[in-house]
NUTI-134305 format. One record per residue: residue in three letters; y, z, x of N, C-alpha, C, CB in turn. Coordinates in pm, whole numbers, plus 50000, padded with zeros to 5 digits. Glycine has a CB too. Layout:
% residues N
ALAYZXYZXYZXYZX;...
END
This chain:
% residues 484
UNK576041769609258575611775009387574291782409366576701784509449;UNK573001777309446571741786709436572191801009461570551782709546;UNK571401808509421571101821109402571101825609559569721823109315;UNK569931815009637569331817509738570621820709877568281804709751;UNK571221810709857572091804709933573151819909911572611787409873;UNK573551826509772574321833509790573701848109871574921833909667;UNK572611851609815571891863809926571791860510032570561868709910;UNK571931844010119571901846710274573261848210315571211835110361;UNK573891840910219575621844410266576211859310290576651839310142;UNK575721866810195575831879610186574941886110336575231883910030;UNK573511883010313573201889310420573991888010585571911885710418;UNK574261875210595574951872410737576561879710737575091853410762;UNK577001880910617578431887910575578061904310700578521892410331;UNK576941909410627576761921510646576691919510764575831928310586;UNK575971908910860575381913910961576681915311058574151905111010;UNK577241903011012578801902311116579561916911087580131886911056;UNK579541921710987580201933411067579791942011104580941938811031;UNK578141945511074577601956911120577401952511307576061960411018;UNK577601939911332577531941011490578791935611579576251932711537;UNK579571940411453581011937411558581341945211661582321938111490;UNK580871957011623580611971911731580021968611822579791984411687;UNK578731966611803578131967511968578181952812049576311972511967;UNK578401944811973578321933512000579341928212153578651927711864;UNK579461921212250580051920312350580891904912333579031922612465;UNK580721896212291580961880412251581151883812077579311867812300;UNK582361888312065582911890911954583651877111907583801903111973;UNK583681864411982584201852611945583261848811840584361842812056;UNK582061849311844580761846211791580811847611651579701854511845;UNK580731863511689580931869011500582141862011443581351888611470;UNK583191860111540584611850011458584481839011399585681844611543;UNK583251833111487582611820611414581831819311292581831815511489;UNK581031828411320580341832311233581041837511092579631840911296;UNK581821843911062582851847810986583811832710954583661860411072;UNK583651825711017585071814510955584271799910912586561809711117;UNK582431800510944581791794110873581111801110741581011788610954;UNK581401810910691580901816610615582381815910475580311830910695;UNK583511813310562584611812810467584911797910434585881820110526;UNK584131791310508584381772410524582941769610377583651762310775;UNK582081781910416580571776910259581511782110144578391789910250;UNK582031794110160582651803310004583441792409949583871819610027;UNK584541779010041585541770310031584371758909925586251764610208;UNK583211755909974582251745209918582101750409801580891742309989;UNK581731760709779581561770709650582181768309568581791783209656;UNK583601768709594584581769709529584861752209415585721774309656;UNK584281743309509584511728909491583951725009340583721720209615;UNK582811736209320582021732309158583091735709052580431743309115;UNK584131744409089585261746408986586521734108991585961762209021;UNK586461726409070587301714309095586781702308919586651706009299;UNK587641699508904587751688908757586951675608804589671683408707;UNK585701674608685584441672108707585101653808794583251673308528;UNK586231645808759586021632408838586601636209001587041617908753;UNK587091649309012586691649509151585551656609211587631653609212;UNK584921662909146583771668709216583031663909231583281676509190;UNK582241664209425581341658609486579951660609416581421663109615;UNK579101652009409577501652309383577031668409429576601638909491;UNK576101674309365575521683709392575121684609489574901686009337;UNK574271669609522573611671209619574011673109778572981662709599;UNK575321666609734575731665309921576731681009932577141645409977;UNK576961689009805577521697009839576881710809863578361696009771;UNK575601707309816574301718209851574241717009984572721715109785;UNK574421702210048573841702210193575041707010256573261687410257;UNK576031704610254577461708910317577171725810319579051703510203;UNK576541733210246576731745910156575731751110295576081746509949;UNK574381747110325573281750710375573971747210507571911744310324;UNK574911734610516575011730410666576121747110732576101709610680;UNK576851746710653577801758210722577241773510760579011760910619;UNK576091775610639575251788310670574301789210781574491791410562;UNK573821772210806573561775910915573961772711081572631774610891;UNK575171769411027575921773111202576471787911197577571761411251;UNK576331794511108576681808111054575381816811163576451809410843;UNK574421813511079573121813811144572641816511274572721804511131;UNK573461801411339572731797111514574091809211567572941772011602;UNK575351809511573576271820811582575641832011598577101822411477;UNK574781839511507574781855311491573101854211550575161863211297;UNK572601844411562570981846011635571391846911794569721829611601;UNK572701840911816573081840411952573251853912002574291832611972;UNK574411863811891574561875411918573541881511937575161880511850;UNK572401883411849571411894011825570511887411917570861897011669;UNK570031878612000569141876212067569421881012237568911862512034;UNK570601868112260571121869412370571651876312422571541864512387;UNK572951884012324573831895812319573791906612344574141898012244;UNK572341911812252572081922512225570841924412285572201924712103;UNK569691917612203568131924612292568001918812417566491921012217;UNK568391904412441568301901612584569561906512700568151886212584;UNK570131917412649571411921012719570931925012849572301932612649;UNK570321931112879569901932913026569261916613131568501945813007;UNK569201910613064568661898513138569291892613221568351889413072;UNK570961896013147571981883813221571481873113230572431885513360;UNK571761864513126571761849413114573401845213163571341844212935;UNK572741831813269574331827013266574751824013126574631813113355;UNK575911820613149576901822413013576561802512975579251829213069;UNK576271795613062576341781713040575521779812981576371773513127;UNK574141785912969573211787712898573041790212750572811794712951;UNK573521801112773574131809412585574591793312544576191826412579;UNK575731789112589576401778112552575691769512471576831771712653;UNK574281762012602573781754912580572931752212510573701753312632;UNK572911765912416571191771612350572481766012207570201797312375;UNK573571773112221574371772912068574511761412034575771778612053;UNK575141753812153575271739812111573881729312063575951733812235;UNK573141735612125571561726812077571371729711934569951732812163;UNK571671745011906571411748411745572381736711667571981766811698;UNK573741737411724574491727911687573811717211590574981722511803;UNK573691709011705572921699511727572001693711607572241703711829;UNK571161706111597569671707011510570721705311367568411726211528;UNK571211717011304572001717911234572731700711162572781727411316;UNK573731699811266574021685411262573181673411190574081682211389;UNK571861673711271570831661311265570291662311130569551661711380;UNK569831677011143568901683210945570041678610842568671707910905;UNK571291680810874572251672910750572081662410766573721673810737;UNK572071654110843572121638510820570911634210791572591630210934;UNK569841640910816568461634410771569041635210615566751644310814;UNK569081648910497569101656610416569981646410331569501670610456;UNK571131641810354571991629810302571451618910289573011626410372;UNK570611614910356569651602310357570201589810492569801594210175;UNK571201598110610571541590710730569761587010727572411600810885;UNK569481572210819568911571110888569251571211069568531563010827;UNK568491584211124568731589011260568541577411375567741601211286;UNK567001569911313566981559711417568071551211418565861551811410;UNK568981542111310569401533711338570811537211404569261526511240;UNK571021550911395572291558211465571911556611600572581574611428;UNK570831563911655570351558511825570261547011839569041562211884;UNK569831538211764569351521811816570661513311883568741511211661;UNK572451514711785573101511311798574591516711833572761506711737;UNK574161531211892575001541111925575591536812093574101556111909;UNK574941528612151575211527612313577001523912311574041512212400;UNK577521514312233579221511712247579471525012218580121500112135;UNK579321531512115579381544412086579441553112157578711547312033;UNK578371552612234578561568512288579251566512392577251577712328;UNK579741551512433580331548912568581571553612573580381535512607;UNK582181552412433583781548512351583701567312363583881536912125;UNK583121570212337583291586812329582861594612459582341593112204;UNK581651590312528582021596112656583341599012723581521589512732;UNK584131584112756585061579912776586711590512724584691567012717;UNK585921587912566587081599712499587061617212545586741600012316;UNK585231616312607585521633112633585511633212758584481644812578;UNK586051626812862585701625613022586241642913032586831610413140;UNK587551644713002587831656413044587201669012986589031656813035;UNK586561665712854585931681712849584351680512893586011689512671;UNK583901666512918582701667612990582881672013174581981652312963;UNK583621669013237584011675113359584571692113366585111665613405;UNK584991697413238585391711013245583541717913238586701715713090;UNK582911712413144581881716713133580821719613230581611711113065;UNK580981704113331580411706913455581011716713539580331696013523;UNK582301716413525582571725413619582461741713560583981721513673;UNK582461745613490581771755313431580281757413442582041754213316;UNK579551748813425577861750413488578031751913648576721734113455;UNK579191748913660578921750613869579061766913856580701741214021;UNK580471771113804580981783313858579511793213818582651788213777;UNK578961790913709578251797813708576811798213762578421799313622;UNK576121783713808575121789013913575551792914008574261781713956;UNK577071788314063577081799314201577631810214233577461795314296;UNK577611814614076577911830114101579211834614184576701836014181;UNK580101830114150580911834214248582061844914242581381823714284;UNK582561837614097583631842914023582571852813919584711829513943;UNK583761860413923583341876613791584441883813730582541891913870;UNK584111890113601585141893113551585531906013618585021893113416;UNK587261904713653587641920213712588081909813834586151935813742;UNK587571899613898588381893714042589321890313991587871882014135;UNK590221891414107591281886314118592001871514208591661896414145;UNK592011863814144591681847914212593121841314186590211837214118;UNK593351837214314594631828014326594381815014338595481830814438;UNK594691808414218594331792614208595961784114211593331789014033;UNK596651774214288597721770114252598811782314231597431762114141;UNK599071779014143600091788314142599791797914017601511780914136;UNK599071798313992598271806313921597501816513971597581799713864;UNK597761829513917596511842613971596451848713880596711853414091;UNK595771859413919595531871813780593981876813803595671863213582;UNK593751886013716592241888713746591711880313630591711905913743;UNK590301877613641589131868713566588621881713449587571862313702;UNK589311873513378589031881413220587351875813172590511874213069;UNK587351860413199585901853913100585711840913220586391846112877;UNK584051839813220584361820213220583571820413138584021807513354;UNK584501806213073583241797212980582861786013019583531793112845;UNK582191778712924582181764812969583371757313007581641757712877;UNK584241761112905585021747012901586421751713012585621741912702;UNK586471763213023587801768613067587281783413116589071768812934;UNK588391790013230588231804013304589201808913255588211805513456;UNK589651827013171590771828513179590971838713289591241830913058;UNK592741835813329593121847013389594081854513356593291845213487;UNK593691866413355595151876613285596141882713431594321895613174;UNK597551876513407598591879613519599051888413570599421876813510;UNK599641895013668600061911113689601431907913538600931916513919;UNK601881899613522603121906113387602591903713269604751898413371;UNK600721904613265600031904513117599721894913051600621909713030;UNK600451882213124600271870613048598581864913062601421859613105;UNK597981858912976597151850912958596941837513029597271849912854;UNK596241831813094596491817113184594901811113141596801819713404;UNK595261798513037593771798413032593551785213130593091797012861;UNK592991784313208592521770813287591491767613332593011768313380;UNK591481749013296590471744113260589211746613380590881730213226;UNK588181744113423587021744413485587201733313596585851742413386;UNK587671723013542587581712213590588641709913672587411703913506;UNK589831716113675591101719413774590621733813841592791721313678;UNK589731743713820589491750013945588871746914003589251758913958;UNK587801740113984586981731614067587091722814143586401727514026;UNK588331716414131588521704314214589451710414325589211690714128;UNK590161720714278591441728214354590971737114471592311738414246;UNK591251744914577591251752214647591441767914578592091747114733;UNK590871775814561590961789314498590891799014544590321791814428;UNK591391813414600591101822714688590661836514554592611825114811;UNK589421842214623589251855214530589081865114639587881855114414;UNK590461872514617590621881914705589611892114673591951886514706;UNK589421900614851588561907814853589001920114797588081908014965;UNK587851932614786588201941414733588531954214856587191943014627;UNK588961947815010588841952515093589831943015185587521954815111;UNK591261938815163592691931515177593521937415266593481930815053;UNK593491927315389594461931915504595641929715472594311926015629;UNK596241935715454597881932615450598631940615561598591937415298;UNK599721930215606600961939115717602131940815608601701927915886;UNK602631951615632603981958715596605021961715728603581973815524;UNK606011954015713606741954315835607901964115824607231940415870;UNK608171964015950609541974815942610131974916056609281990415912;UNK611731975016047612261976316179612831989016196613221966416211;UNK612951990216395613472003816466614301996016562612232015016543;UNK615442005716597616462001716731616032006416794617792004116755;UNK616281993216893616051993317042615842008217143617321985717092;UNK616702016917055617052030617137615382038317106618772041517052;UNK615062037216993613512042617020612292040017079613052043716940;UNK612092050317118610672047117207609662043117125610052059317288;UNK608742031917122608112023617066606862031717077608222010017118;UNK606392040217169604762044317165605302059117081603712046817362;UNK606392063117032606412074616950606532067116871607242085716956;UNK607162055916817606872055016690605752050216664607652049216629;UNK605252042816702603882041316656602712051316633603442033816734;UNK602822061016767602252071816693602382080616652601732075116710;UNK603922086916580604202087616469603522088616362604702081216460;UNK603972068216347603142060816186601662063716147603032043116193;UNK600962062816275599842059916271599192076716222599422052216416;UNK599682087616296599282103216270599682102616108600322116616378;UNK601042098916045601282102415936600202096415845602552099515910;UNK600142078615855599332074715732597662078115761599602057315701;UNK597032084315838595562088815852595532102215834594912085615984;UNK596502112315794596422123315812595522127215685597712129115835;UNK596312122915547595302119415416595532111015377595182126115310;UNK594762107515218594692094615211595842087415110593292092215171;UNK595952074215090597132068215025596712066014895597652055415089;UNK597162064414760596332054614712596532040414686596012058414618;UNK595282033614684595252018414692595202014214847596602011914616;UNK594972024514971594562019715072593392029915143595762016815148;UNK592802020315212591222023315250591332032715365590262009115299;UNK590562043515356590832049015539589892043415624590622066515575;UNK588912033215576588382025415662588722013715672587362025315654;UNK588582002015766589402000015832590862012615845589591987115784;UNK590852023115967591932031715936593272025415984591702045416001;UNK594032029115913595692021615922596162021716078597052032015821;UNK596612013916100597432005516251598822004216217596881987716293;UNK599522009916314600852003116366601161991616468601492012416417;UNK601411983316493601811973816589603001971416582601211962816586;UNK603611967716704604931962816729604671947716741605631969516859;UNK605241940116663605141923416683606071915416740605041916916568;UNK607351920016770608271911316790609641916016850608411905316675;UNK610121913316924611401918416939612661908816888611511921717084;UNK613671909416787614541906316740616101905516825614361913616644;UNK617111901016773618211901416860619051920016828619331885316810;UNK618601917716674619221935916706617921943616660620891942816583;UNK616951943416676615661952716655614341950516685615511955416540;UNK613671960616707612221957216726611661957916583611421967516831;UNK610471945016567610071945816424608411951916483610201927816317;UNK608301960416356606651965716411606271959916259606191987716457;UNK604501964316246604421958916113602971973616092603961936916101;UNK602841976215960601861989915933600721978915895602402003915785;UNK599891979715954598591970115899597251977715820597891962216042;UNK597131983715704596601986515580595721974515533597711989615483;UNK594701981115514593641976415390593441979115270592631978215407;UNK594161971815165594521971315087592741976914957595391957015106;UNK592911982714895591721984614760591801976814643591751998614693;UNK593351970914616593111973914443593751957714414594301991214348;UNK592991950714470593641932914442594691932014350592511921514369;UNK595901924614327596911925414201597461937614204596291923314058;UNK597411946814240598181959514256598241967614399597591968814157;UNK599221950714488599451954114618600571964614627599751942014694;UNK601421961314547603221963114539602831982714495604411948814350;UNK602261987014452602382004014426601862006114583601142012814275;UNK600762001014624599992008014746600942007114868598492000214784;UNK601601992814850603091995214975604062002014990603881987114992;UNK604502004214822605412012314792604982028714857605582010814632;UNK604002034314868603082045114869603432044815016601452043414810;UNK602962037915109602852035415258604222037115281602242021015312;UNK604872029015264606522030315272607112040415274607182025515183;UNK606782053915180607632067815143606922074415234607622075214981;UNK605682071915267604672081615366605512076615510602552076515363;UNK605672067215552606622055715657607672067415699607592038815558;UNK608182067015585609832072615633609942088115627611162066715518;UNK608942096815519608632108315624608642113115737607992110115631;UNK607592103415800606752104715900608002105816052605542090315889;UNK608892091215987609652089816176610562100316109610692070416266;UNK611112102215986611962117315973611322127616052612012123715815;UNK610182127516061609872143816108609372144716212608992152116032;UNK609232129416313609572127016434611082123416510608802118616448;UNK611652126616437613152126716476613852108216473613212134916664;UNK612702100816397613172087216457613502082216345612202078016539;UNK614462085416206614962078216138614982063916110615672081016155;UNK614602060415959615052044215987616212044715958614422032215908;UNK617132033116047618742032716008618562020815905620002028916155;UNK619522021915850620052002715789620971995615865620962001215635;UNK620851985415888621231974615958622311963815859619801967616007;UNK623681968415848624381960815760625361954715788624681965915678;UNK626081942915732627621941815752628461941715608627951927415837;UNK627931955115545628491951115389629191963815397627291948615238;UNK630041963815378631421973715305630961981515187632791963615237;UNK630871997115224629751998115068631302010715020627172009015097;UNK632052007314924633002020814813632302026814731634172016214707;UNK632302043814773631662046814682632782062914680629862045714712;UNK632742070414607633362080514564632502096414631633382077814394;UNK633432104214669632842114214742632122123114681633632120114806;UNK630592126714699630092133014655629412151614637629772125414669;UNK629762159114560629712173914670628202178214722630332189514577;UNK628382178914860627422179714898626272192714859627812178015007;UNK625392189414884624092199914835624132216314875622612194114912;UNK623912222214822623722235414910622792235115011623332246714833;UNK622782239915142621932241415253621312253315248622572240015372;UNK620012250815248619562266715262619472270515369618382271015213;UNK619382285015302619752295415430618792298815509620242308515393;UNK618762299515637617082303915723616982317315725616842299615900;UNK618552324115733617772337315775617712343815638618572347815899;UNK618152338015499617582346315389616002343115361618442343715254;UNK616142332015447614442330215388613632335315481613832314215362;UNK613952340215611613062348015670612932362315624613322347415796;UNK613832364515614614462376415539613412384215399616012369215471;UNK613252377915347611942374915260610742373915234611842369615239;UNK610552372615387609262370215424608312384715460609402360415547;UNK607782381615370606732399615394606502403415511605102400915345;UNK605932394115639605092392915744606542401515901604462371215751;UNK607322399715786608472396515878610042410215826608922375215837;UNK609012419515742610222424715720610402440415793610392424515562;UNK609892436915909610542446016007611592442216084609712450116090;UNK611852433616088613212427116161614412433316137613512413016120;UNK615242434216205617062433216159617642421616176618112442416243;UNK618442419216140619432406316091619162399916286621782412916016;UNK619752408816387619922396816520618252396216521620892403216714;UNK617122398416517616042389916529615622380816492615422392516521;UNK616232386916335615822370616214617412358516278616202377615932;UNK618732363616342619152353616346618412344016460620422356116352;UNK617912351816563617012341816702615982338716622616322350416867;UNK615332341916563613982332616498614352322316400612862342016414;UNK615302324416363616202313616233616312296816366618772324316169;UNK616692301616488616932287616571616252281516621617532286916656;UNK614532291016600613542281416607612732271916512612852286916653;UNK613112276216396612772267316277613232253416251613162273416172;UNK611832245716235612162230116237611902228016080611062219416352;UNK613302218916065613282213615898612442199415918615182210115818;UNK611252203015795610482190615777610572187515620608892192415832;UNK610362173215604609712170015498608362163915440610342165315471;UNK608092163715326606652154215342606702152115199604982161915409;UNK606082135215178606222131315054605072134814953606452118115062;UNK605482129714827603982138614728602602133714788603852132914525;UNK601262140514801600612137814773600242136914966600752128814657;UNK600932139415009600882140815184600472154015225602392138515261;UNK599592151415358599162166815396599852171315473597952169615448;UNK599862185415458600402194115559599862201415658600922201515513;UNK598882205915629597612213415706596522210915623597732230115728;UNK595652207715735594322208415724593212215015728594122204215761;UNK592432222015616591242228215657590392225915773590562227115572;UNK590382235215841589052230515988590092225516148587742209115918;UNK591322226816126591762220216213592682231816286592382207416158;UNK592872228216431593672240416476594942238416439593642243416622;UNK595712253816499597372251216459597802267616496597762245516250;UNK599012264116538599652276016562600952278816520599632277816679;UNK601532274116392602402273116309602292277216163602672262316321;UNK603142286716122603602288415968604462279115893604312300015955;UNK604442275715764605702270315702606522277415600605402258915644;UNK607652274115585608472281515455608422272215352610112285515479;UNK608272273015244609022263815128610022267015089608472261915016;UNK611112253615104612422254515131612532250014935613132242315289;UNK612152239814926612042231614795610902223214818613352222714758;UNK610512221114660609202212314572608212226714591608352192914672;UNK607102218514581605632224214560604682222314638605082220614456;UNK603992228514716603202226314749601402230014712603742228114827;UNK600692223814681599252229314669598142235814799598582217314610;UNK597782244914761597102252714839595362250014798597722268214816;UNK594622242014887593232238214834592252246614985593042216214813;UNK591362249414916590062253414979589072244914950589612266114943;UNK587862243015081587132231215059585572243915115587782213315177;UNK585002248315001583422251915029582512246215070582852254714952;UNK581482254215172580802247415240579792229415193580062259215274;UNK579492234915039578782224514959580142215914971578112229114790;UNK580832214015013582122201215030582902205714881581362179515028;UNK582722214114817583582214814645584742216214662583292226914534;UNK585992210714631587262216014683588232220414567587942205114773;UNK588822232814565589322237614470590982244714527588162247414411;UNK591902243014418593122251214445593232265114445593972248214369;UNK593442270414538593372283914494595142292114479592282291814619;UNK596012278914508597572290114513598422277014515597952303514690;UNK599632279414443600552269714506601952272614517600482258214442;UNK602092273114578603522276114746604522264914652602852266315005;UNK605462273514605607032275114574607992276914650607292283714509;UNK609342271714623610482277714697610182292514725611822276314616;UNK610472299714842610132312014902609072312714920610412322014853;UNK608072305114935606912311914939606692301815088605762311214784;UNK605512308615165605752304715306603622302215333606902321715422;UNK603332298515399601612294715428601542293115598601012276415339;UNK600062294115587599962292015739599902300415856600812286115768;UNK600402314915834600492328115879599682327315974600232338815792;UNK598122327415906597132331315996597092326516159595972326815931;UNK597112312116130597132305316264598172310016366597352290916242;UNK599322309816305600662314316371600062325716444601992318616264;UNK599472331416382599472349016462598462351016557599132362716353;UNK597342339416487596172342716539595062332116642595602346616420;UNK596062319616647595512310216721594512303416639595002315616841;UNK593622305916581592932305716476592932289216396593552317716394;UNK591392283616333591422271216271592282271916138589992266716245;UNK592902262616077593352266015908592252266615818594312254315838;UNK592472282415736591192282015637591432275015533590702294715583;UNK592192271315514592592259515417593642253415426592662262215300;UNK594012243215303594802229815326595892229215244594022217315301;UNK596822223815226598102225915205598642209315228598722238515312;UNK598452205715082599272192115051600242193314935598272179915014;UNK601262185014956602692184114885602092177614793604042176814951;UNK602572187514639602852187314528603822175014463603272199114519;UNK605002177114512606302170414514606152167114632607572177414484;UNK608222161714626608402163414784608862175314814609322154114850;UNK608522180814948608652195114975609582195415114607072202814992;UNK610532200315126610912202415212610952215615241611722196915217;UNK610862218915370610192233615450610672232115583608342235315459;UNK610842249715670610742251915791609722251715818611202260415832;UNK609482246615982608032252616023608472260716156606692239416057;UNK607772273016194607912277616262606832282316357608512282616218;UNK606812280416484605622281716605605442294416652605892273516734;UNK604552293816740604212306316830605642305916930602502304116932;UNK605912292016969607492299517061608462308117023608502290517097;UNK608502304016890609832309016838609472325416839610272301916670;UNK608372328316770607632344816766607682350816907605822344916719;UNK606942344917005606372353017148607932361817169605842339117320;UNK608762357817166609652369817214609902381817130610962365017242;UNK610182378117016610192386716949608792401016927610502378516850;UNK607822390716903606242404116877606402410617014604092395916860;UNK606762403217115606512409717220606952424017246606912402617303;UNK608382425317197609152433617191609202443017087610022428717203;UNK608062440217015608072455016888606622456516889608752451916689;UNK606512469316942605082473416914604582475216777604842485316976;UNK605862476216679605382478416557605022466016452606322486616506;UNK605552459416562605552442216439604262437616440606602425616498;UNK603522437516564602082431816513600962439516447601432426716623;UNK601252452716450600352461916335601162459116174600462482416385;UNK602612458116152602642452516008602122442515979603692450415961;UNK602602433516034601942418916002600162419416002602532406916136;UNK599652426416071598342426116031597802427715908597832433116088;UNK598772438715821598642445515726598932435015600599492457715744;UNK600172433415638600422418715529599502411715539601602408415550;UNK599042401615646598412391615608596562394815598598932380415710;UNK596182409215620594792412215525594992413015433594012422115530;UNK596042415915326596452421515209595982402215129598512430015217;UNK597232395515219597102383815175595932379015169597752376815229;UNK594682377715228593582373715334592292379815194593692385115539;UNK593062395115163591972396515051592042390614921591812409315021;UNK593512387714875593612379614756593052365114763595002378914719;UNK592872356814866592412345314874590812348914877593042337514994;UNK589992359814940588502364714890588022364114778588242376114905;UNK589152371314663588962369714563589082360814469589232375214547;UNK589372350714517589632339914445587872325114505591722335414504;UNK588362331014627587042322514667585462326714658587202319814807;UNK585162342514675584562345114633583962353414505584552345114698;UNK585122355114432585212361914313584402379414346584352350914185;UNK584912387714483584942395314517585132411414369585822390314622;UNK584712420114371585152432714289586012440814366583972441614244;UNK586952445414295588162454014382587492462414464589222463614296;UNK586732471914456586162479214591585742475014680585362485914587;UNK585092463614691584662457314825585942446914889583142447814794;UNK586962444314778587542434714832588262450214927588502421814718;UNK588882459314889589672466714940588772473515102590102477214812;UNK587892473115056587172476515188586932465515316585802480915144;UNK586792454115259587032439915323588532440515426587222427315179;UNK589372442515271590752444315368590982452715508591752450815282;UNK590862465915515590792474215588589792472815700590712483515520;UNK588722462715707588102459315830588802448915841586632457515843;UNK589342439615809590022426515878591412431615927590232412715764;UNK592032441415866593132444715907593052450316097593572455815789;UNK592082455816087591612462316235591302445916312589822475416220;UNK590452440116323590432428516362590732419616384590212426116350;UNK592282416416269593682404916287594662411416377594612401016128;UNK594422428716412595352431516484595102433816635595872441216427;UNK593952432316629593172426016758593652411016799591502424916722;UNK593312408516706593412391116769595092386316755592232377616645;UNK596192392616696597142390316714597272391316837597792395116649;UNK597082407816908597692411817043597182400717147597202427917091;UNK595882397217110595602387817259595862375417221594032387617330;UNK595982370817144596642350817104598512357317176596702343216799;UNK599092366617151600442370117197600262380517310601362375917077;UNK598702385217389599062388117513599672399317518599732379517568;UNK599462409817392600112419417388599062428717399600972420117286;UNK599672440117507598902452017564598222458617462599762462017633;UNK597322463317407597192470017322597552488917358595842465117283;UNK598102493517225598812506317191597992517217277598812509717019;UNK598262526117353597712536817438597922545517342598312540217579;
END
């Protein structure tokens, strides 16, 4: 083995792995690497027992032929790969440049052996007919691979339903497209069967209906808007709030009306989480419009009795309540019968920054997060609302926009309680709307300090002017005389 031959082997050794890293067409270097182990194999042949070992000469050329498809491989990387990486060359191209090196490669051995080239063309026509013939099908994958890629259509990351085949587009090559499946599998198929086939590449912006049925006994324009308030209130994930979500009723059935939630889907191949998502937000929603979905069965279901949950208590949890602990037991029991049990699933809003409201909530169970949104739009948590812990005060008392927002952690289930349920009661204690003022500046300054990273003396001085001012605006949102 020349000398020569072993320093380029070595050098191309090095290069393949020093650009396995940055390199993007890591098949290349594979090539490159398994013609470099096909020359070390020729190498090896001068130690073979001298009546089988080939002539020097043809095994020098075998030796040079493998280094340099080694060669046209790693010039591909470092040219195309790497310095021309911003160019974006179609990929049919790269192909067509490798295979030409091929080619060259190929021809320089057969000159080098002593083939004569002309008389191979002169009498090659049965030839190349007999082998056209033999490659009809990978010459048609090929074309169809030069199509996909002047027309740009397909890219890696779509998600394309061919036959019965889908998945997102991992590669195209020449000869074949792969697609990887939602259960991981690999699908490699040929060029020449997507091309001839009908193929859909879903958008990244997918209407889908999600249906659902209600009895007859519900009123159809509450549920719909219902659905429609719940899934726009915030957002889902894997569905768009533009196009914003629709309810429709489509059909009437022999025992139900079928409606269907019509969503625009984001995340191609990962329809089934974003429905699932819509679905739990779904059945919230008519829960806390009083319109339950029932099930519709004729199956016999045995099951063993289970002890039921503890119910919480309203009037210990009013009871508890700072805003509220001037009461005696018969006030908190009349304000206990105005409290409405809600739920809301994770990741669902409850109140909104900027929006009116004249309701408090309790947290009954889960978590809720407490976010503030600064004027520069930055939005940050500043508290999060536990069992006993209750939000929303301000508005309740004060008519007032929500200064901030309040989305479920978990699922949270909570009372909410209105200005009806209150007006009788504040009305009747001159002393209740000067405490509650007091509580909720107290409260009013700890959220200052958090939003504006306030110093205790000013926050405390802060307090004591808002306290004068929330007890203003309590008396007239509740119409109460002020104190002579």
């Amino acid at each position: 083995m020349h000398d020569s031959l072993i320093w380029l082997a070595a050098t191309f050794l090095v290069l393949t792995v020093a650009l396995w890293r940055p390199a993007i067409e890591r098949s290349r270097l594979r090539a490159s690497g398994f013609f470099l182990v096909l020359w070390a194999v020729t190498g090896l042949v001068h130690y073979l027992p001298l009546p089988y070992r080939p002539q020097d000469k043809y095994s020098y050329e075998i030796a040079v032929a493998f280094l340099s498809l080694a060669g046209v491989q790693l010039a591909a990387v470092l040219i195309l790969d790497i310095a021309l990486r911003k160019i974006h060359f179609p990929k049919f191209i790269n192909e067509v440049l490798v295979l030409a090196g091929y080619l060259a490669v190929v021809v320089h051995f057969l000159v080098n052996i002593g083939v004569e080239i002309s008389n191979i063309v002169t009498g090659s026509a049965v030839v190349t007919a007999v082998i056209g013939f033999a490659l009809q099908e990978m010459l048609g994958n090929i074309a169809g691979g030069v199509a996909l890629e002047l027309e740009n259509e397909i890219h890696p990351g779509d998600f394309v339903t061919a036959g019965e085949a889908s998945g997102w587009v991992q590669h195209v090559r020449l000869r074949h497209t792969a697609l990887k499946t939602r259960n991981g599998d690999l699908v490699i198929m040929p060029n020449s069967q997507l091309t001839r086939s009908t193929f859909t590449i879903s958008s990244k912006l997918h209407r889908h209906y999600i249906p659902f049925s209600m009895a007859y006994s519900q009123n159809p324009q509450e549920v719909i808007e219902a659905v429609e308030f719940a899934l726009r209130l915030s957002p889902i994930p894997g569905v768009a709030n533009e196009p914003i979500p629709r309810c429709v009723l489509q059909k009437m059935q022999g025992d139900a009306m079928q409606y269907a939630v019509v969503v625009y889907l984001t995340e191609p191949g990962h329809e089934s989480i974003a429905i699932s998502a819509t679905l739990v937000r779904l059945s919230f929603a008519l829960h806390r419009a009083g319109l339950p979905v029932k099930e519709i069965t004729t199956v016999v279901e045995m099951f063993k009795d289970e002890p039921q949950a503890e119910k919480p208590d309203p009037v210990g949890l009013l009871r508890r309540t700072p805003i509220l602990r001037l009461l005696d037991d018969p006030d908190l029991i009349e304000l206990a019968s105005y409290l409405s049990p809600l739920s809301f699933a994770p990741g669902e809003s409850i109140i909104r920054q900027g929006e009116p409201g004249d309701s408090m909530y309790f947290v009954v169970a889960g978590a809720a997060i407490i976010n503030f949104r600064s004027p520069d739009g930055t939005e940050r948590q500043v508290s999060l609302m536990e069992p006993g812990d209750f939000f929303g005060e301000a508005s309740l008392l004060t008519g007032e926009i929500r200064s901030a927002s309040a989305m479920a952690k978990t699922k949270v289930d909570c009372f909410r309680l209105d200005k009806k349920g209150l007006q009788h009661i504040i009305a009747n204690r001159n002393d209740l709307a000067e405490d509650m003022s007091v509580v909720m500046a107290h409260r009013q300054m700890e959220l200052s300090i958090v939003r504006e990273r306030l110093d205790n003396e000013t926050a405390r001085k802060r307090e004591a002017e808002n306290q004068v001012q929330l007890l203003a605006r309590i008396r007239r949102f509740f119409e109460i005389p002020s104190a002579r």
